[in-house]
VEXDREN-2710 file (C-alpha; in Angstrom, 1 decimal):
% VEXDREN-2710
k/r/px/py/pz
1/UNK/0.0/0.0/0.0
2/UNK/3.0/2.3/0.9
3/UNK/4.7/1.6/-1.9
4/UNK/2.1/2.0/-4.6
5/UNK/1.1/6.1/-2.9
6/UNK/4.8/6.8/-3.2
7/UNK/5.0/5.3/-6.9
8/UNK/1.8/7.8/-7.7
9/UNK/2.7/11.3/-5.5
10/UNK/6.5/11.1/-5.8
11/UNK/7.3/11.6/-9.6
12/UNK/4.9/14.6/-9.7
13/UNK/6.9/16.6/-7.1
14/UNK/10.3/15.3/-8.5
15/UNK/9.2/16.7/-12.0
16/UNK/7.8/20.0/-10.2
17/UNK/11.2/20.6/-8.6
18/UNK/13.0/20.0/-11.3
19/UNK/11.4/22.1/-13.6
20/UNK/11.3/25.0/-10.7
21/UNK/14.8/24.5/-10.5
22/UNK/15.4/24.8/-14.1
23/UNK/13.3/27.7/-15.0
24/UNK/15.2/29.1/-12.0
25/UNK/18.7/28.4/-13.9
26/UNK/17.9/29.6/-16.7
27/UNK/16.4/33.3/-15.3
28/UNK/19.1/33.7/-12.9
29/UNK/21.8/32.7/-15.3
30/UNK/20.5/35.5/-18.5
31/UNK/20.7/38.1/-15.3
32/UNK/24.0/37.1/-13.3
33/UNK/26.7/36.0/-16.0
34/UNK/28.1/39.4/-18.2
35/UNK/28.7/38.8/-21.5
36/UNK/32.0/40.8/-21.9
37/UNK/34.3/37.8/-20.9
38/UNK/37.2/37.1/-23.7
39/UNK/36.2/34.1/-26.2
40/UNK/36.9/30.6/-24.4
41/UNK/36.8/26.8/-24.5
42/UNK/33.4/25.2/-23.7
43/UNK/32.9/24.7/-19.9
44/UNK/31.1/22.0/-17.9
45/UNK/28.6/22.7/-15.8
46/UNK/30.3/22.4/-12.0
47/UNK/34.0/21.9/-12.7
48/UNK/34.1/24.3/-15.6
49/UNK/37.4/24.3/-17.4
50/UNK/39.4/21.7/-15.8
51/UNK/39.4/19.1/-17.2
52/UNK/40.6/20.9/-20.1
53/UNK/44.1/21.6/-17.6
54/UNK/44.2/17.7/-16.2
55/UNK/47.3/16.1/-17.5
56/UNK/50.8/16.2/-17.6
57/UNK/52.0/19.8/-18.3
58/UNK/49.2/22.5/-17.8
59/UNK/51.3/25.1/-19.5
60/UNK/51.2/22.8/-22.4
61/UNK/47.5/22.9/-22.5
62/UNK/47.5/26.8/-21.7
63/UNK/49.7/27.4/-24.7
64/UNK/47.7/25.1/-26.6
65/UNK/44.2/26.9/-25.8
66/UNK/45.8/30.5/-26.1
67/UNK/46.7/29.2/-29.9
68/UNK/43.4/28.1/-30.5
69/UNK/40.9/31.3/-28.9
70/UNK/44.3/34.1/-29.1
71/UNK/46.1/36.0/-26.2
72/UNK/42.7/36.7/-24.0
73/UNK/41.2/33.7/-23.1
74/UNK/38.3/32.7/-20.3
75/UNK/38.4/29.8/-18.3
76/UNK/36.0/29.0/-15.7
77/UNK/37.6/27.0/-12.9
78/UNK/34.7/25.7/-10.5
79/UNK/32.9/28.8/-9.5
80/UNK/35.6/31.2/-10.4
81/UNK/36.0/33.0/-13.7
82/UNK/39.5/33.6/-15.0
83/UNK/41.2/35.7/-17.7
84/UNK/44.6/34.5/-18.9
85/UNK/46.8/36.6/-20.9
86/UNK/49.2/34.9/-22.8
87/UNK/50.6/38.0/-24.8
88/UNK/53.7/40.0/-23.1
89/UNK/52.3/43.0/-24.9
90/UNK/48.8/42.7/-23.0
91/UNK/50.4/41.9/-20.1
92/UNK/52.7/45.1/-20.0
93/UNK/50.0/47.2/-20.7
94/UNK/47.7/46.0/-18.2
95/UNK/50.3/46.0/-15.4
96/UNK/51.1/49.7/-16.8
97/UNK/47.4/50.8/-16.4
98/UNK/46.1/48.9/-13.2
99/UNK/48.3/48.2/-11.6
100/UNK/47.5/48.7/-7.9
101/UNK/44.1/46.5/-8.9
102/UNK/46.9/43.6/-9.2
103/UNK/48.3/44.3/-6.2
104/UNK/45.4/43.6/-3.6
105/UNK/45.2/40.7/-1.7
106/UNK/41.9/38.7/-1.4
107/UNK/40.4/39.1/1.7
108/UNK/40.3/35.7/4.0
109/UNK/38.0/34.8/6.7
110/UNK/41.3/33.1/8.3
111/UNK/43.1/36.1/7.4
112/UNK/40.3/37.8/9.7
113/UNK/40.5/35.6/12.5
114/UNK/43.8/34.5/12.7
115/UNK/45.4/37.8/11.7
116/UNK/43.2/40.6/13.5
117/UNK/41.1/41.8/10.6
118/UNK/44.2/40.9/7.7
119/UNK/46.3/43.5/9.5
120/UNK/49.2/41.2/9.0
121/UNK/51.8/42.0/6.1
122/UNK/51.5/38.9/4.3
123/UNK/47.4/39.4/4.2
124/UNK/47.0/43.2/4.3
125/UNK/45.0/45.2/1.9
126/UNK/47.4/47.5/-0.4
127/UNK/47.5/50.6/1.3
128/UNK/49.6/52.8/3.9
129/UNK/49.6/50.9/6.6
130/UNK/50.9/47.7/3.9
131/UNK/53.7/50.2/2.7
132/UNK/54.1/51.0/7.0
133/UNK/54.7/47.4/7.6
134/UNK/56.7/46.8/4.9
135/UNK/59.0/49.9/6.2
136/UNK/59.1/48.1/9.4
137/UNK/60.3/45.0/8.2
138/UNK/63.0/46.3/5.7
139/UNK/64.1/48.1/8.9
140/UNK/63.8/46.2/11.5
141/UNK/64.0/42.6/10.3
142/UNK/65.5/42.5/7.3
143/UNK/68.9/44.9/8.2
144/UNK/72.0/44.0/9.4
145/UNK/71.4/45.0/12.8
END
């Protein structure tokens, strides 16, 4: 008796969630993803582009994909979206124009805990008290005295 009101009330709900859920995916994903990424290789849904990087030499593969979509290329590695340059020209000319973008750290919960709110020099934000830690240590640790 159980078994035959499971077999008629459970496919109904599975098919309602799972056309909630994709209805959902698809709205969300037209609204949340920009569009002015660099041309890339196709991604899988969860683990994005890496299994396009398993293997022996990963530089290999880079090189590879950089030949085949040019020197801006986006690769989706789990949940987080990547833009590898592969041209020293690009490069240069990015680290020219932004290039104190480059230089911030990413903030850490550990580094919030462990390190009074990243106010340590190896997690701090770049600012002045980076650049007054970084005075302290050439001074004071890294001298002769």
């Amino acid at each position: 008796m159980e078994s035959s009101l499971l077999s008629i009330i459970l496919p109904p709900i599975f098919s309602t969630l799972f056309l909630i859920l994709l209805i959902k995916r698809f709205t969300l994903h037209k609204t949340t993803n920009p569009t002015n990424f660099p041309p890339g290789p196709w991604k899988l849904p969860i683990i994005g582009n890496l299994h396009q990087l398993l293997g022996e030499h990963p530089h290999c593969r880079l090189q590879n994909l950089a030949k085949t979509y040019g020197p801006l290329l986006h690769l989706k590695l789990g949940e987080i979206n990547l833009i590898v340059i592969t041209s020293r020209e690009f490069v240069c000319d990015i680290f020219r124009t932004h290039d104190l973008k480059f230089a911030a750290r990413p903030e850490l919960m550990a580094g919030k805990i462990i390190f009074y709110n990243n106010s340590d020099i190896g997690l701090a934000p770049y600012d002045k008290t980076w650049s007054k830690l970084r005075k302290i240590c050439t001074v004071e640790l890294l001298s002769l005295k």
